[in-house]
C-alpha positions as CSV (number, residue, x, y, z in Angstrom):
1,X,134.9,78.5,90.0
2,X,132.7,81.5,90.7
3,X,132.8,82.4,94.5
4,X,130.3,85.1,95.2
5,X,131.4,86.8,98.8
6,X,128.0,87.5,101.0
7,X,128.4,89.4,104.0
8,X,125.1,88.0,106.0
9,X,123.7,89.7,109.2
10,X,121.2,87.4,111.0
11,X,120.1,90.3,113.0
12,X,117.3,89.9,115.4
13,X,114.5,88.0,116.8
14,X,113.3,85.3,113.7
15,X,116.1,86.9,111.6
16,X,119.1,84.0,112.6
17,X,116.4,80.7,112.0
18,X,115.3,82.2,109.1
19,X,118.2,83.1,107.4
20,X,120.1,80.0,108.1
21,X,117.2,78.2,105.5
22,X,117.9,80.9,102.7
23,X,121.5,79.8,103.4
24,X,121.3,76.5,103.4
25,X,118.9,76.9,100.3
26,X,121.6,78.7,98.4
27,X,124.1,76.6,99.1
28,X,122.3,73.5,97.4
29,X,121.5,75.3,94.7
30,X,125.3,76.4,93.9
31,X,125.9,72.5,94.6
32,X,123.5,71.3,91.5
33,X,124.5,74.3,89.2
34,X,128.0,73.7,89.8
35,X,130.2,76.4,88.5
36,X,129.6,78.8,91.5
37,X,129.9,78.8,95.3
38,X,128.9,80.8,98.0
39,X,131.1,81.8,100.9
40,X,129.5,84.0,103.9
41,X,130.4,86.3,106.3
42,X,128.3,86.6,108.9
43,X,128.4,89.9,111.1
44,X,126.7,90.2,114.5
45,X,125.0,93.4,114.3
46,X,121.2,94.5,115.4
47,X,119.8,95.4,118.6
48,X,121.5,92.9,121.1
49,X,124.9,94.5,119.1
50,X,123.5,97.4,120.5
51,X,123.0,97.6,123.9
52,X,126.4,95.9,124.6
53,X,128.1,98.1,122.6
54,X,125.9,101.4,121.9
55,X,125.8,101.7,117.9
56,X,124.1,98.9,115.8
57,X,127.1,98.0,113.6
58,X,130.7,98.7,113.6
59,X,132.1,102.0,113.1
60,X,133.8,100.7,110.2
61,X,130.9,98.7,109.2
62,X,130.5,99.9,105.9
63,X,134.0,99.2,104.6
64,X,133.2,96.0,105.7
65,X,130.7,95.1,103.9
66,X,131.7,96.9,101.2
67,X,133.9,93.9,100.1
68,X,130.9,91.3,99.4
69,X,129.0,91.0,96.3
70,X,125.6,90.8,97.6
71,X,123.9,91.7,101.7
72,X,121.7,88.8,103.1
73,X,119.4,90.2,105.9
74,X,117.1,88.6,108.2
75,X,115.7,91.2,110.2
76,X,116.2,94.3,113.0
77,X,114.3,95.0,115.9
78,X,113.7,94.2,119.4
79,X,112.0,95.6,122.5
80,X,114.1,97.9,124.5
81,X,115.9,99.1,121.5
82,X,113.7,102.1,120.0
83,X,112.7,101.6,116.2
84,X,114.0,104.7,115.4
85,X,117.5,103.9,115.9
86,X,117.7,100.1,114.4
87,X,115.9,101.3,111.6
88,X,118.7,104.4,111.0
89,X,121.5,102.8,112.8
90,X,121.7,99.5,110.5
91,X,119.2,98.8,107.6
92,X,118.6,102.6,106.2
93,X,122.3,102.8,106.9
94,X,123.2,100.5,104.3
95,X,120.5,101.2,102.2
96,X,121.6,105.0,101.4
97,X,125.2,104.4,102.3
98,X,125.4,102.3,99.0
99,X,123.3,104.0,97.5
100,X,120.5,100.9,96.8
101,X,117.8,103.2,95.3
102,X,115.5,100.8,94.0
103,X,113.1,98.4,96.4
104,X,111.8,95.5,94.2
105,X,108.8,94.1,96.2
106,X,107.3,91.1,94.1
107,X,103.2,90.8,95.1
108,X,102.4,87.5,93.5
109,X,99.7,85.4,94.8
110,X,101.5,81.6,94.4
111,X,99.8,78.6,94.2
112,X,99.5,77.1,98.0
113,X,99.0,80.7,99.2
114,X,96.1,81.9,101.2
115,X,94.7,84.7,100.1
116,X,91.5,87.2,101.8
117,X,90.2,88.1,98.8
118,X,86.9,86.3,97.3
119,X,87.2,85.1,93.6
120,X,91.2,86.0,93.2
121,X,93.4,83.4,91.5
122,X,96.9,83.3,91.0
123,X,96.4,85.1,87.6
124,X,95.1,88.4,89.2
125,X,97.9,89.2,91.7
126,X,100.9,89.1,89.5
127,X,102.6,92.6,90.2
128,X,106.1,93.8,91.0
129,X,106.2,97.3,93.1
130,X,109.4,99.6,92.5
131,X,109.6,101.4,95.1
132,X,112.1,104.5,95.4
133,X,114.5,103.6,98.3
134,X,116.8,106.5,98.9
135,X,114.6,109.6,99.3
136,X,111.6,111.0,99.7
137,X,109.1,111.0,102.9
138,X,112.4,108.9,104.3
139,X,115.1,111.1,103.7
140,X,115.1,112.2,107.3
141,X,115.4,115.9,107.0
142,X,113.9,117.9,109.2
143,X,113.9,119.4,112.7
144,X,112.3,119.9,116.0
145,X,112.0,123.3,117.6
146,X,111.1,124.3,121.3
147,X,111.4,120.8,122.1
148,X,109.0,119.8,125.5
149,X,107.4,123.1,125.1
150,X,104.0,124.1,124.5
151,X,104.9,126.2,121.1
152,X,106.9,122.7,119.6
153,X,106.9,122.5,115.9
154,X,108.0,119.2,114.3
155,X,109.3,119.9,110.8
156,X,109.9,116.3,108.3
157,X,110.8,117.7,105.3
158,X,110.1,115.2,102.6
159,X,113.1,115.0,99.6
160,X,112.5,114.4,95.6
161,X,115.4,115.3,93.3
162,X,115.3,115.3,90.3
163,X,118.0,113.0,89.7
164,X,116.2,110.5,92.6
165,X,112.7,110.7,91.0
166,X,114.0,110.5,87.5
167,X,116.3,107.5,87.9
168,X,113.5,105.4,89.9
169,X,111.0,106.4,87.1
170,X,113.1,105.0,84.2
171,X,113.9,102.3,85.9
172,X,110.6,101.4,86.1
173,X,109.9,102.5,82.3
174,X,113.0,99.6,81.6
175,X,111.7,96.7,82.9
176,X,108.3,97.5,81.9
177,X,109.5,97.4,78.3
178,X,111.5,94.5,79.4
179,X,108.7,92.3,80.6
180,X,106.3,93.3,77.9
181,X,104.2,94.9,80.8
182,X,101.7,97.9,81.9
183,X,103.3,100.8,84.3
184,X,101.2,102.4,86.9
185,X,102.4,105.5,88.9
186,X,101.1,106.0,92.1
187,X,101.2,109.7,93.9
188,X,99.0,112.2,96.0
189,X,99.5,115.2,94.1
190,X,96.0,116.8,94.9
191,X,97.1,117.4,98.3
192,X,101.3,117.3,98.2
193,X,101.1,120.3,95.8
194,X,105.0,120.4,95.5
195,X,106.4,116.8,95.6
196,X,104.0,114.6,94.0
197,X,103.6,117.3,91.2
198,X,107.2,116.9,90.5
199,X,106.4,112.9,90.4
200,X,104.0,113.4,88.4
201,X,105.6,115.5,86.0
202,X,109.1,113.0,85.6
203,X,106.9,110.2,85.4
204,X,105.2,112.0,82.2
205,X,108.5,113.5,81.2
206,X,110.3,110.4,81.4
207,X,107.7,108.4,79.8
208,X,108.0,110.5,76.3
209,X,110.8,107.8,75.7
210,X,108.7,105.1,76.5
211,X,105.8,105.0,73.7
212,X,105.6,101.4,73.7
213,X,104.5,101.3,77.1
214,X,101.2,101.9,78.5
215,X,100.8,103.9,81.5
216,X,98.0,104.8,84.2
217,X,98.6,107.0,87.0
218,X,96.5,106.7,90.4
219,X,96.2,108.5,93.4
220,X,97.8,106.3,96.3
221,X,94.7,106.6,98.5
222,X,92.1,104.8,95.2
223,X,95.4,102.5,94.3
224,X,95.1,101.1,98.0
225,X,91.1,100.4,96.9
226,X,91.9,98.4,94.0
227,X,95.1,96.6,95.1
228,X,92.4,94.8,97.2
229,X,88.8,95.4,94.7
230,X,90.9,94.4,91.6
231,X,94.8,94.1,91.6
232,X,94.9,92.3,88.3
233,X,95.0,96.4,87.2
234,X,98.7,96.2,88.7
235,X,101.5,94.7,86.6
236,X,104.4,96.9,87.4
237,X,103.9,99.8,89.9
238,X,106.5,102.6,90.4
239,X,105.4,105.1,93.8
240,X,107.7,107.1,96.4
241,X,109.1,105.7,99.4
242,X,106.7,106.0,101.8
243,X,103.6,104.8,99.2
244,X,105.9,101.9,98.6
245,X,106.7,101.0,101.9
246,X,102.3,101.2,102.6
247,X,101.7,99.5,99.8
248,X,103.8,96.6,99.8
249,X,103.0,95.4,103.4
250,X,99.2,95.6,101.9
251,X,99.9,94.0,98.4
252,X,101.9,91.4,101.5
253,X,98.9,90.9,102.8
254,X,96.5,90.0,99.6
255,X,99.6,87.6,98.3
256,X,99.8,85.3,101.4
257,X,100.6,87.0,104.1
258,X,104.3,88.2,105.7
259,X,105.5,85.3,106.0
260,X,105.6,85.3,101.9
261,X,107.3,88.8,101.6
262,X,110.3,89.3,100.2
263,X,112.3,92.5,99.6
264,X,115.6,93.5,97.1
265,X,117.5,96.7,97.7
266,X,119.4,97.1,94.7
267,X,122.0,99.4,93.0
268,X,121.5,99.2,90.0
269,X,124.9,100.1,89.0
270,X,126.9,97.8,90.7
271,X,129.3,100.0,92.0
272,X,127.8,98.7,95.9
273,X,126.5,95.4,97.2
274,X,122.8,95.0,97.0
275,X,120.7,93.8,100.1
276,X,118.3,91.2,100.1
277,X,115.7,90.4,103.1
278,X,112.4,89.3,103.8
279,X,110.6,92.1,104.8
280,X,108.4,90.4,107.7
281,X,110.2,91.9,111.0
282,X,111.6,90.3,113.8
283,X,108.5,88.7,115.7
284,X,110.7,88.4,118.8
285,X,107.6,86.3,120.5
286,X,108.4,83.8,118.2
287,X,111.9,84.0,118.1
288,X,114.1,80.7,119.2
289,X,111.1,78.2,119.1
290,X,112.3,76.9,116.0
291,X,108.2,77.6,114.6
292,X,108.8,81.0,112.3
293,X,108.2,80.9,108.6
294,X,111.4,80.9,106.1
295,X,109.6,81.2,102.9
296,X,109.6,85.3,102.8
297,X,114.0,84.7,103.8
298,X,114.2,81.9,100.6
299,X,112.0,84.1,98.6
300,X,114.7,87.0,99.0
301,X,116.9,84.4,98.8
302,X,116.1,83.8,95.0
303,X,116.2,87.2,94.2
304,X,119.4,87.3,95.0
305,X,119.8,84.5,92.6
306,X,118.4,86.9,90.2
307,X,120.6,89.2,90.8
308,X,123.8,87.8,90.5
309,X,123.1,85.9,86.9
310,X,120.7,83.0,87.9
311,X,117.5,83.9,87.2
312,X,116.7,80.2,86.0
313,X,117.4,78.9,89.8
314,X,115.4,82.4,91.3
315,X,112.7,80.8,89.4
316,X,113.4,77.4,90.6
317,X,113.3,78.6,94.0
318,X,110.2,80.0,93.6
319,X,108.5,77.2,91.4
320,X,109.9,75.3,95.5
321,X,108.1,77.4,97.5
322,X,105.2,77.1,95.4
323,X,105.5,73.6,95.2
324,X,105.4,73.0,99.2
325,X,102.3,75.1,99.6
326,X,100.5,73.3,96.8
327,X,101.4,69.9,98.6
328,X,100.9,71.9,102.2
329,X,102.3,68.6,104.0
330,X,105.3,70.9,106.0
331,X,104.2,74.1,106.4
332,X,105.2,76.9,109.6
333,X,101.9,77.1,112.1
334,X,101.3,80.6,110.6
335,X,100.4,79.0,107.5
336,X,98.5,76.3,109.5
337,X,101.0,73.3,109.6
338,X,103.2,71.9,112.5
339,X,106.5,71.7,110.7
340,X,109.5,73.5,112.1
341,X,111.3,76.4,110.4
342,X,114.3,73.7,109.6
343,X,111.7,71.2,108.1
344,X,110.6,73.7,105.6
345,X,114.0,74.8,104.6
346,X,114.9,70.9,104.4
347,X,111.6,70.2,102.2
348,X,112.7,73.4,100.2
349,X,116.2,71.9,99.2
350,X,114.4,68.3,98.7
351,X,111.9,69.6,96.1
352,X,114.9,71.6,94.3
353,X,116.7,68.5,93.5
354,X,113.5,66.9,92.0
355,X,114.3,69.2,89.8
């Protein structure tokens, strides 16, 4: 039998209640395919790792986790502990330690979900953002001179290789081809007269490969109009890091909120772990009572299942999720219900066996 190692870190705030649903999810799942199991490790890094012990993972962290097929993430952040340093000291970390340049961010309006947007049905948010992961706006270079003084200059120096931009691009260009889908390209290159010019120039460079595949290129500032005006324009979207990281929490917010959004940080190449998460943050107000939402953790959760050779139960997970908000009988008070996050998970794995 199949044994896939996963190396989970609950992390912080919501992170442990929701993860221990996409667990308990996955688990079922490798029960009814039979064939595979699931064994985790669970590591106790994030911020309350860090202000015992000064560093948000161990030193040797990376070796650890190196030994796992896939990463299961719930969340990072807390108060007292600045962003700044759970962002870099744990999740971007891992993300550019292994090298997990691509950010799959599915916007896809289920059926159930609540949605702002007047006349939109399922049919017209239907979109999966690519999202470069490793560069970019968050490649942290830069510097800060005369620090405290009144002459301070503050220099982030934003990072596109060729080899980044291009990779991200065809990425992009393959699955498009593989879905039978359009490919937007989002940029700012009338004002970033250096970086999203070279964007722009792969993305037409790269796409000389690609006949078959109809393009459209938008400025990031009119794609934010129209992800909310008329995001059934969007079918696969590639952008930069920053742009991605914008316009998924908006595409987040037409598709049913945070508490829906999922996140894969994948290499490609297999030569690392991928990380899976839901991409909602730690809500530490919330955290403990036993009331947050799992859907966005069981969501990632079936992307994993993607991932590792089982799309058919990725989409069973989802066709779950979609399923409970269609029936809306246990649903998380965000989503207007009074069911616990363990009652969802628990309907979850109850509506996978009906199966």
């Amino acid at each position: 039998m199949k044994v896939f190692k996963i190396a989970s870190i609950p992390g912080d705030g919501i992170g442990p209640e929701v993860l221990e649903q996409g667990i308990r999810v996955l688990e079922r799942v490798a029960e009814l395919e039979g064939g595979f199991s699931f064994s985790f490790t669970h590591f106790p890094w994030g911020c309350e790792y860090y202000l015992k012990h000064n560093k948000m993972m161990d030193e040797d962290g990376m070796a650890q986790l190196a030994q796992h097929d896939a990463i299961y993430l719930g969340a990072v952040g807390f108060p007292g502990v600045p962003d700044h340093i759970s962002l870099w000291g744990l999740l971007l970390k891992i993300r550019k330690g292994f090298d997990q340049y691509v950010n799959l961010r599915p916007v896809q309006l289920l059926k159930g979900a609540p949605c702002p947007l007047k006349d939109v049905g399922t049919e017209d948010i239907d979109m999966l953002v690519i999202r470069e992961n490793s560069e970019g706006e968050y490649a942290g270079a830069g510097d800060r001179l005369f620090q405290g003084q009144p002459n301070e200059v503050v220099l982030q120096t934003g990072v596109f290789s060729r080899k980044g931009t291009e990779r991200i691009i065809r990425y992009a260009y393959e699955v498009a081809r593989k879905e039978g889908k359009t490919l937007s390209s989002i940029s700012k290159a009338n004002a970033l007269n250096y970086s999203m010019v070279f964007w722009d120039e792969i993305f037409q460079e790269v796409g000389k490969e690609y006949p078959d595949i109809t393009t459209y290129s938008y400025l990031v500032d009119a794609a934010s109009m129209f992800f909310v005006k008329d995001p059934k324009r969007f079918q696969i979207v590639v952008t930069s890091n920053l742009f991605g990281d914008i316009l998924t929490d908006l595409g987040a917010a037409i598709a049913g909120g945070m508490g829906l959004a999922a996140g894969a940080n994948i290499n490609p190449e297999g030569k690392y772990p991928s990380m899976f998460e839901p991409i909602h943050g730690s809500a530490p107000d919330i955290a403990g009572q036993n009331k947050s939402n799992p859907l966005a953790a069981i969501w990632s959760a079936s992307q994993m299942l993607d991932h590792l050779g089982y799309p058919q139960w990725g989409r069973k997970v989802l066709a779950a999720i979609e399923a409970l908000m269609v029936e809306g009988a246990v649903l998380t008070p965000d989503m207007g219900g009074n069911g616990t996050t363990y009652e969802v998970g628990s309907e979850i794995i109850k509506l996978l066996e009906k199966m």
